[in-house]
FIKOLZA-1660 file (N, C-alpha, C; in steps of 0.1 Angstrom, whole numbers, plus 5000, padded with zeros to 4 digits):
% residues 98
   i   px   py   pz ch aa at
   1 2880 4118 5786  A  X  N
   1 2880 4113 5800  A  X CA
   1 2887 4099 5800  A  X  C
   2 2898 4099 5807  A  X  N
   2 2905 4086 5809  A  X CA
   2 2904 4079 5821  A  X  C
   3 2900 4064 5822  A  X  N
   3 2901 4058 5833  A  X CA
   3 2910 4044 5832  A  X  C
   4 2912 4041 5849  A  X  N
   4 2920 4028 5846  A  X CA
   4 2909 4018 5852  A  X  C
   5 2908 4000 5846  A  X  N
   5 2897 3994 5851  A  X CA
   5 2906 3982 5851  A  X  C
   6 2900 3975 5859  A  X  N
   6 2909 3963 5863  A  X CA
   6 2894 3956 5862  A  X  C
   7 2898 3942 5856  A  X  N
   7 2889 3929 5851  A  X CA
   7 2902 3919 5847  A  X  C
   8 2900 3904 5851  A  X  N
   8 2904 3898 5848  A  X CA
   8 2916 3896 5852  A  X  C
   9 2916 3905 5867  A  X  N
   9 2930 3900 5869  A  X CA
   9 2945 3913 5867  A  X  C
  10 2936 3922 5858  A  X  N
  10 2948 3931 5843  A  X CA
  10 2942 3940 5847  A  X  C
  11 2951 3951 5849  A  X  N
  11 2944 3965 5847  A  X CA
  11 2948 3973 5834  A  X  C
  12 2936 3980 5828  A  X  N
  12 2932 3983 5814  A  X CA
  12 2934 3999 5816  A  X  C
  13 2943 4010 5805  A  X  N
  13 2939 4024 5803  A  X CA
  13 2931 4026 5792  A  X  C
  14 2920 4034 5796  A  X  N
  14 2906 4031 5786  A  X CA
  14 2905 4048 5787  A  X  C
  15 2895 4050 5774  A  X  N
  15 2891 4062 5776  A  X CA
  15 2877 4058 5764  A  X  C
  16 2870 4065 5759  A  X  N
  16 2852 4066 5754  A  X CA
  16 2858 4059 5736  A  X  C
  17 2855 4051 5732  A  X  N
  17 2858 4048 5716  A  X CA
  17 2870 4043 5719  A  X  C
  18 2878 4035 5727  A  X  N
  18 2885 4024 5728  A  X CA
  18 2886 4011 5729  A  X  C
  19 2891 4007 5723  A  X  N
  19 2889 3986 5717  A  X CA
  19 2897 3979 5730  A  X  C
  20 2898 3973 5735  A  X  N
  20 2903 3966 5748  A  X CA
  20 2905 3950 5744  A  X  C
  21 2907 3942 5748  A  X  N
  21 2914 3926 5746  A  X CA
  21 2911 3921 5760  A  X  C
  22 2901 3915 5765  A  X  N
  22 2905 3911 5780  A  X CA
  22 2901 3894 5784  A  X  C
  23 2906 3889 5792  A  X  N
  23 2901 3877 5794  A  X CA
  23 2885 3871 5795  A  X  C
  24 2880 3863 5789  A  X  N
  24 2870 3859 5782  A  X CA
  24 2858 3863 5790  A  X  C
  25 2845 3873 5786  A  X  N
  25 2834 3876 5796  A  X CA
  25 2826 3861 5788  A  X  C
  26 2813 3863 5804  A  X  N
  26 2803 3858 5797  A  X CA
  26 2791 3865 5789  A  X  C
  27 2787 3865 5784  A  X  N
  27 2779 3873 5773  A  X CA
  27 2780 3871 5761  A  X  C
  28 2766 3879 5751  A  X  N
  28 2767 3876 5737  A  X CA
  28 2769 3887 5729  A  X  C
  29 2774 3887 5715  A  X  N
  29 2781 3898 5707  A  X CA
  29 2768 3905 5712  A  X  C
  30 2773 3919 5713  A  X  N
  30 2765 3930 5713  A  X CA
  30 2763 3932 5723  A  X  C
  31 2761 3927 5737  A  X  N
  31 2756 3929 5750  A  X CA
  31 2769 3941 5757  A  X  C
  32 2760 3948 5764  A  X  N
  32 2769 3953 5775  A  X CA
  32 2774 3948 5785  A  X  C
  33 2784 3956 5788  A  X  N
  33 2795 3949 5799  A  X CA
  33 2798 3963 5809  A  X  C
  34 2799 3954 5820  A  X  N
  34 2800 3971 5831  A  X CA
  34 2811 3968 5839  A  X  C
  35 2818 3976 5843  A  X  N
  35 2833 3975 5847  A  X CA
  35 2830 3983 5860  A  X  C
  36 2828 3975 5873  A  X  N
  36 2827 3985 5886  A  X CA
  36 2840 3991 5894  A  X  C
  37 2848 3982 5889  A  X  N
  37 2861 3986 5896  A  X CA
  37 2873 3993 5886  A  X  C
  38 2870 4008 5890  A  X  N
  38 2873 4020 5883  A  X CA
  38 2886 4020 5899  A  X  C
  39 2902 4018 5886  A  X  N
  39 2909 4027 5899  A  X CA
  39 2916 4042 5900  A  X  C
  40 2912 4046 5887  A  X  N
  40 2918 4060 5885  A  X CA
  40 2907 4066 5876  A  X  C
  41 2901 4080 5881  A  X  N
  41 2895 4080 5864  A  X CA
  41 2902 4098 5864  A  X  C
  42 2907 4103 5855  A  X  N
  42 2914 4117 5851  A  X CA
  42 2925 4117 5863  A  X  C
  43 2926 4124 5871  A  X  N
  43 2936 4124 5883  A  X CA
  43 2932 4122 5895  A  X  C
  44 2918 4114 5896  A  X  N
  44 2910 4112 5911  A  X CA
  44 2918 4098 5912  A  X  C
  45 2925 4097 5920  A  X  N
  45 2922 4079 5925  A  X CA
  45 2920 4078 5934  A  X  C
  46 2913 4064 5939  A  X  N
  46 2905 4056 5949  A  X CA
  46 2914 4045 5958  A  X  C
  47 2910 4042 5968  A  X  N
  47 2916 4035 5975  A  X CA
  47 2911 4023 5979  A  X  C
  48 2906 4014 5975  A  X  N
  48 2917 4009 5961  A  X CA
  48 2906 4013 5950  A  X  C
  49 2897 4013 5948  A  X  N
  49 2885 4016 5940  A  X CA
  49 2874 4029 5942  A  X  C
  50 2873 4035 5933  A  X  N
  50 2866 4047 5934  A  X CA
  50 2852 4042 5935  A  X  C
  51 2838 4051 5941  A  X  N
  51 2828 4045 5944  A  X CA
  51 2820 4056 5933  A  X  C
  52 2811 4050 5929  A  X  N
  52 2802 4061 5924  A  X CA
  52 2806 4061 5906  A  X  C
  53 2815 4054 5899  A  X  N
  53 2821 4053 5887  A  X CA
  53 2819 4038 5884  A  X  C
  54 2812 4044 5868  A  X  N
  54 2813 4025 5859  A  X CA
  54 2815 4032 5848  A  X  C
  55 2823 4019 5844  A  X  N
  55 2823 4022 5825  A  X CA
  55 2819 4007 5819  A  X  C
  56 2814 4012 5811  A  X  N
  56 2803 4006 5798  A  X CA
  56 2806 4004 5790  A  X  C
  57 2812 3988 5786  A  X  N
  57 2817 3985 5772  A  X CA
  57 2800 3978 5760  A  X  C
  58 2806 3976 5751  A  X  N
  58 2797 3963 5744  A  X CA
  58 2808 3952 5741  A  X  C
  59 2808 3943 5742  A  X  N
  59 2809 3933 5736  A  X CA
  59 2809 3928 5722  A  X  C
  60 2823 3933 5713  A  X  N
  60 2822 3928 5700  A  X CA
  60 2824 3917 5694  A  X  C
  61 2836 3909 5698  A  X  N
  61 2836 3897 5692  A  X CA
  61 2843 3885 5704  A  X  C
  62 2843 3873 5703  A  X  N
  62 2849 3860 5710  A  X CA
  62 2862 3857 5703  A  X  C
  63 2870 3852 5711  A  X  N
  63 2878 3844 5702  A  X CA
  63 2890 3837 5708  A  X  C
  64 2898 3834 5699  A  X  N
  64 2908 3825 5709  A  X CA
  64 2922 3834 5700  A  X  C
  65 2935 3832 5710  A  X  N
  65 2947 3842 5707  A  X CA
  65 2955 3832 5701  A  X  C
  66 2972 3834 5694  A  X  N
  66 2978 3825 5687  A  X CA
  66 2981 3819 5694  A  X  C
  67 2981 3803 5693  A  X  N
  67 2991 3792 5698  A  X CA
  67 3002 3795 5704  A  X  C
  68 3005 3793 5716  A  X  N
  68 3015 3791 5720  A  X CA
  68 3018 3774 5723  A  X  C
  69 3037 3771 5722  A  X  N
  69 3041 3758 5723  A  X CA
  69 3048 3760 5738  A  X  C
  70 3038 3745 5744  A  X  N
  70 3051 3747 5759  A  X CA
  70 3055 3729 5755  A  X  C
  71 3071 3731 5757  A  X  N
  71 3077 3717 5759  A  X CA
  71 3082 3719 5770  A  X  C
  72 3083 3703 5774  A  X  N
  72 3087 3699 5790  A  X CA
  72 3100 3686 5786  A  X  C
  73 3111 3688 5793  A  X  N
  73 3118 3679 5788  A  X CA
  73 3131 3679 5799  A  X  C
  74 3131 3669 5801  A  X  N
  74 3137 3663 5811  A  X CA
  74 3155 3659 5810  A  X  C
  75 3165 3660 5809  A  X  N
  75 3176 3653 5799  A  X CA
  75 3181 3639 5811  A  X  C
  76 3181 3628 5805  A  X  N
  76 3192 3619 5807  A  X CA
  76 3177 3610 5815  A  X  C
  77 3164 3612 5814  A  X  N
  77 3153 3609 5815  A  X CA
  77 3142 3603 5806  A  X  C
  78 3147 3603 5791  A  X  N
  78 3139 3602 5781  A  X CA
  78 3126 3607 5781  A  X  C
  79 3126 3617 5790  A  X  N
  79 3109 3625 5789  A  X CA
  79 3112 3640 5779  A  X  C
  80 3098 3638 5777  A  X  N
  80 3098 3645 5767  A  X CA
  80 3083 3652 5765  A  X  C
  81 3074 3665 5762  A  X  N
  81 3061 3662 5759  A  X CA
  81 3063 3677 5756  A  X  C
  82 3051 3677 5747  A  X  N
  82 3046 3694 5734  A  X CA
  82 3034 3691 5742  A  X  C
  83 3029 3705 5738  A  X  N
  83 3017 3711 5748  A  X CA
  83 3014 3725 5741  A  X  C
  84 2999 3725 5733  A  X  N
  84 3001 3739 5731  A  X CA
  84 2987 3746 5739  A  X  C
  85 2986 3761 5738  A  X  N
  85 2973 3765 5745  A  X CA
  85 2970 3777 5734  A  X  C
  86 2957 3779 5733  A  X  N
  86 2954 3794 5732  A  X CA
  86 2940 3794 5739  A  X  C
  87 2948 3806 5746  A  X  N
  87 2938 3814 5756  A  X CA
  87 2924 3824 5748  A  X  C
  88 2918 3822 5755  A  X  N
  88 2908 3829 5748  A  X CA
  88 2902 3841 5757  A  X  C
  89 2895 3854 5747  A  X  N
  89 2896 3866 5744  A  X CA
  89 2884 3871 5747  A  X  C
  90 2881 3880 5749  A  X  N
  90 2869 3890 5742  A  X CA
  90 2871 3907 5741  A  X  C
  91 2868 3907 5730  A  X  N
  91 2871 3921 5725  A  X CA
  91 2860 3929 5727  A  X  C
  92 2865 3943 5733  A  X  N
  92 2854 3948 5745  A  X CA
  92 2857 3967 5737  A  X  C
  93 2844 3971 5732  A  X  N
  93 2850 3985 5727  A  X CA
  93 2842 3994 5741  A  X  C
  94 2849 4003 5744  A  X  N
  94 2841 4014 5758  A  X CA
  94 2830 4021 5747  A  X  C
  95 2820 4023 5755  A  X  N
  95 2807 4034 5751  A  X CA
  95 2811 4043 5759  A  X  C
  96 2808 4043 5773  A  X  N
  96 2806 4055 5779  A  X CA
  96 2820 4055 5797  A  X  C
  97 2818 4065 5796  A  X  N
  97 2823 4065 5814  A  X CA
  97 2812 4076 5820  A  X  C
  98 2811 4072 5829  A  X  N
  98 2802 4072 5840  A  X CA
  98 2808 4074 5854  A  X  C
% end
């Protein structure tokens, strides 16, 4: 059973025993996570969201993604400035659809 779920902004193609990457939940390793906003699940879609459907991840690990470098630079201004970020993660495996 495949569905699509949107969290974070991103919509996700998930199906039962799949690893996901999504922007950072709150919770602790191991805890479940529930995804209410199912917009496809097999060939039903919803408008904009199907009612009556969740899927069920756990929560496996935190973390932060590689470095990215932003420069800002100006010419004939002498400006100049580095900037880096890493956004942070949480890695989300599905249990069940529902």
């Amino acid at each position: 059973m495949k569905a699509i779920i949107e969290t974070g902004g991103k919509q996700y193609a998930v199906e039962e025993g799949s690893e996901i990457y999504v922007e950072k939940l709150d919770g602790n390793v191991g805890d479940k996570v529930t995804f209410d906003k199912v917009l496809m699940l097999d060939a039903k879609v919803g408008c904009p969201y199907l009612t009556g459907v969740k899927v069920i991840g756990e929560i496996v690990k935190h973390g932060k993604q590689r470095k990215i470098k932003v420069f800002k630079y100006n010419p004939k201004k002498n400006y100049h400035k580095t900037q880096g970020h890493r956004q942070p993660y949480t890695k989300v495996v599905i249990k069940s659809i529902k």
